[in-house]
C-alpha positions in Angstrom: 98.1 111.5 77.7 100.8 108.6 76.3 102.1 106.6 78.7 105.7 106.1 78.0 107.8 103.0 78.6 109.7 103.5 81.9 113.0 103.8 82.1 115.8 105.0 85.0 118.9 106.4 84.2 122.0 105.3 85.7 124.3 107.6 84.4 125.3 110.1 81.6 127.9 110.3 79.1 129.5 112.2 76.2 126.5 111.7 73.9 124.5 109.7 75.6 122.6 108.7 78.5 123.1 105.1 79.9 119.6 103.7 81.1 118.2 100.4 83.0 114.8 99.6 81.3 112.7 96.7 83.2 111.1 93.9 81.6 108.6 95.1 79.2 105.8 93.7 76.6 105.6 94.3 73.2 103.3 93.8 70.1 105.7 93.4 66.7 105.3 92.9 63.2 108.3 91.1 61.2 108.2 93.2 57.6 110.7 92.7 54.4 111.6 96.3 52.5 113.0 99.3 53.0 113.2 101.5 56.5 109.9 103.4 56.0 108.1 101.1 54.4 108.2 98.7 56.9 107.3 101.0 59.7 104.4 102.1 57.7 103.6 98.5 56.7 103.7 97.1 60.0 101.6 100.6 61.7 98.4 99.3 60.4 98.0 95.7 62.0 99.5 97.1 64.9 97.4 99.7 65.5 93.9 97.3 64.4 95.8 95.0 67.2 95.3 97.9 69.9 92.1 99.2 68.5 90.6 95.6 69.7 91.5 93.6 66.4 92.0 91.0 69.7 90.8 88.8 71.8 90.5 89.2 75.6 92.7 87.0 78.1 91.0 88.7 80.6 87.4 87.2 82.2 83.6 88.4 83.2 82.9 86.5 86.1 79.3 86.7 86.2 76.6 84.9 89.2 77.1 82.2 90.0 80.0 80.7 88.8 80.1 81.3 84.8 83.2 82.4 83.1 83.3 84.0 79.5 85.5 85.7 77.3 85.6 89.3 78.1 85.9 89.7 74.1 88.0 92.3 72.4 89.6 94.9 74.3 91.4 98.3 73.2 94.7 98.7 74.1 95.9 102.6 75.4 98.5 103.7 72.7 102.4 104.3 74.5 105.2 105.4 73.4 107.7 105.0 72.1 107.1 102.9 68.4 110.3 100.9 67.9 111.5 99.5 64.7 114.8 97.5 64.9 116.4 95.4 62.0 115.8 91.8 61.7 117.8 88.7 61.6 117.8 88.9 57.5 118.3 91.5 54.9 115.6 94.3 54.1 113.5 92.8 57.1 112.4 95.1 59.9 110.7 94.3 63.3 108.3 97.4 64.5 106.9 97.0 68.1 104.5 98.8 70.2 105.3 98.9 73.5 102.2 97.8 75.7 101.1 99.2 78.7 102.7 98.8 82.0 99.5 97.3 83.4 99.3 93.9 81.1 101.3 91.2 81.9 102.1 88.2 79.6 98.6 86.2 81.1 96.2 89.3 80.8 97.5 91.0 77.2 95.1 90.3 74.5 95.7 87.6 71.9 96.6 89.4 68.3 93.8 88.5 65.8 96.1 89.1 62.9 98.7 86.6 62.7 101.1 89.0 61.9 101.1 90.8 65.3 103.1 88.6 67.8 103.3 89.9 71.6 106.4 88.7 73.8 107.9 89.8 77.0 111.6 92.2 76.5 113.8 91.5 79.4 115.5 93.9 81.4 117.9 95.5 80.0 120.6 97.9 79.9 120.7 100.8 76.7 122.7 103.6 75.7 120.1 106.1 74.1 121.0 108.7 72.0 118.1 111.5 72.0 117.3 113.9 68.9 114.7 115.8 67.3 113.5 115.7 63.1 112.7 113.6 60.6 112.1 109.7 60.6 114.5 108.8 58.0 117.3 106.2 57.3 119.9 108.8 57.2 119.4 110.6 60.4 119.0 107.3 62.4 122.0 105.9 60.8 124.0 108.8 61.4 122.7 108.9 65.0 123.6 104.8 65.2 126.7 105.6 64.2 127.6 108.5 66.8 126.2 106.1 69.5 128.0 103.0 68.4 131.3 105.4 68.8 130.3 107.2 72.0 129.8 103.9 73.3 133.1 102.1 72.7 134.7 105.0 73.7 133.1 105.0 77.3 134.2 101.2 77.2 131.1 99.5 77.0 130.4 97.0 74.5 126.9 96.4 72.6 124.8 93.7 73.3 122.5 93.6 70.6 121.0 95.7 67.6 120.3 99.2 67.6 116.5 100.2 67.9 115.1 103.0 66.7 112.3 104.9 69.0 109.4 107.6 67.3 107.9 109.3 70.2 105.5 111.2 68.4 102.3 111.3 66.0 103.5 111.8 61.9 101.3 114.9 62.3 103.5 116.8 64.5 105.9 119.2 63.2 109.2 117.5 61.9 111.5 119.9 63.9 109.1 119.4 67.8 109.6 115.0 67.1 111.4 113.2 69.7 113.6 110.6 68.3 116.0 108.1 70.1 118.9 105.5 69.1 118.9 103.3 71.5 121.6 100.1 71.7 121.5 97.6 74.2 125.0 97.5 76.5 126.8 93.9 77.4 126.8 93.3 80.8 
């Protein structure tokens, strides 16, 4: 089973829920090009990066007192896979988010210097929830909805909107779970 990034919900609204997510690692990829080129461009070193394309932070503490490199080290897969637009034209960032039982000392180094890891802080997110394809359009028209359900709650956004996949590209298009998520001011 997937773990899935935890989250607790603090209240609900008219087309959204309003959630508190702690402080979380990730493994991203920074990619120039359209929306689903860039997820599927960045999908492959992330996935080598889990699959132990890595090295070890963690030790083998072996009699008497000798340390070494525990090597590489596979990664459990989570959900969800994020992809959120970058600080520049046509450039995406797509994240895996790791396992609740690394923390910033124990995750694994990236091999490929393309996968960076870094710590998310906590954070407060409207999330929009939905179900079909992964394409620009539906996203977009789901960002928009949010970005209006939002300001007409009264909050006001405190960053860029994320998209979440949930699920594998093999499962039907009408069973995915798909979320908007944008992070509230506080």
């Amino acid at each position: 089973m997937t773990e899935r990034q935890p989250y607790r919900v603090v209240t609900r609204h008219p087309g959204f829920e309003l959630r508190r997510y702690p402080p979380h690692l990730v493994a991203e990829v920074r990619v120039q090009g359209d929306f689903a080129k860039a997820s599927n461009e960045a999908f492959r070193p992330l996935a080598r990066y889990i699959g132990g394309a890595n090295r070890s932070r963690r030790k083998n503490a072996t009699a008497p007192v000798v340390q070494k490199s525990a090597g590489a080290e596979k990664i459990a897969m989570t959900a969800p896979v994020v992809q959120e637009e970058g600080d520049t034209p046509g450039c995406w960032l797509v994240r895996f988010v790791m396992p609740a039982s690394f923390t910033a000392a124990t995750l694994p180094e990236p091999e490929d210097p393309r996968v960076a890891t870094r710590e998310i802080p906590a954070q407060l997110v409207a999330a929009m929830r939905f179900s079909g394809r992964w394409t620009m359009k539906a996203f977009e028209e789901r960002a928009t909805a949010l970005g209006r359900a939002v300001a007409d709650a009264g909050f006001q956004p405190g960053g860029a909107v994320r998209y979440a996949r949930f699920d594998p590209p093999w499962k039907p298009w009408f069973l995915r779970r798909n979320e908007v998520l944008l992070p509230i001011a506080e």
